[in-house]
N, C-alpha and C positions, 0 to 999 in steps of 0.2 A: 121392442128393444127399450129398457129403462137405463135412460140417462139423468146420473143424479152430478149437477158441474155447482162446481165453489166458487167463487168471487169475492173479494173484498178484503183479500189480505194486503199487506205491505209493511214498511218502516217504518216505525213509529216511536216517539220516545218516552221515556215512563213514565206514567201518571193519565200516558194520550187516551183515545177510547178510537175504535176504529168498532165498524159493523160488516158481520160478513154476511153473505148471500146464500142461498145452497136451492137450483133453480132444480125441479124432477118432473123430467117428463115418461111417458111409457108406462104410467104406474099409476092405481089409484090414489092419488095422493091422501085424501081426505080420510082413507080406511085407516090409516097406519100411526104408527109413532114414530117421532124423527128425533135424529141426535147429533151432536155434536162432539166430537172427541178429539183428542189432539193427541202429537208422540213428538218428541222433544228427542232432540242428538243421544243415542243411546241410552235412553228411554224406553222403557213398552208403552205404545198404544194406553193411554186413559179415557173414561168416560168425564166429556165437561160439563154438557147439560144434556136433556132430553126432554118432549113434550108430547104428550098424548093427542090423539087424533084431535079431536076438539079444541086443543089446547090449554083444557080444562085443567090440568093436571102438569106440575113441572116439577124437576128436576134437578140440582148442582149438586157438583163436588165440591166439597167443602172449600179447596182453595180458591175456588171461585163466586162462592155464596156474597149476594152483595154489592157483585162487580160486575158479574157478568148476566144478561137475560135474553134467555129461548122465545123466541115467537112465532108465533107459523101465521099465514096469508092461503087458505084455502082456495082460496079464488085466484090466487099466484100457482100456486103448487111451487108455494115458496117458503122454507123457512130460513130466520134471520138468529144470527147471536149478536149481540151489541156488547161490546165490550168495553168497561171504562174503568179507568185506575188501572192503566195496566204496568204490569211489572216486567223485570227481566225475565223473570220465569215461567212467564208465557209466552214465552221464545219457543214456538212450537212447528211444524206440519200441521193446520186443522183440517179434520176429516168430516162430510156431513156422512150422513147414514143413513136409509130410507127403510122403512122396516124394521124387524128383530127377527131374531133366530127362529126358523131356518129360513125365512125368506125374508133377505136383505139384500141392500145392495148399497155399494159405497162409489163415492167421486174421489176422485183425482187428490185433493188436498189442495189448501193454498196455503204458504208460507206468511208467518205472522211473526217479525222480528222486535223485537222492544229494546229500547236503544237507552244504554245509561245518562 
């Protein structure tokens, strides 16, 4: 059974930097690439960042180029997003992701509120 669980959202106000967690168990972690996406109040789902098995190789969308960075801990079967300078508009749901198409699998979300 792969359990992919988030941690490390909350209140924050702008400018703050908060770090999320995204712990996977059930799963080869070290095979895969992991991501991070977020979906905002009537929003679709976007991709934030993403980081190749090694972690050799990374990933943002543009509005987060900068601000935000992917990390993985292989030996966690944990990867991190650190967030800083954050804005209103990464008022989001974030989602980690374990895997790509067709074999993925997603956690729960944790709420990331940025506070004027």
């Amino acid at each position: 059974q792969v359990q992919v669980v988030e941690s490390g959202g909350g209140l924050v106000q702008a400018g703050g930097s908060l770090r999320l967690s995204c712990a996977v168990s059930g799963f080869t972690f070290d095979n895969y690439r992991m991501s991070w996406y977020r979906q905002a109040p009537g929003k679709a789902r976007e991709l934030v960042a993403t980081i190749t098995s090694t972690g050799g190789i990374t990933d943002y969308a543009d509005s987060v180029k900068g601000r935000f960075t992917i990390s993985r801990d292989n030996a966690k079967n944990t990867v991190y997003l650190q967030m800083k300078s954050l804005k209103r508009e990464d008022t989001a749901v974030y989602y980690c992701k374990a895997g790509w198409s067709p074999r993925e699998y997603w956690g729960q979300g944790t709420q990331v509120t940025v506070s004027s």
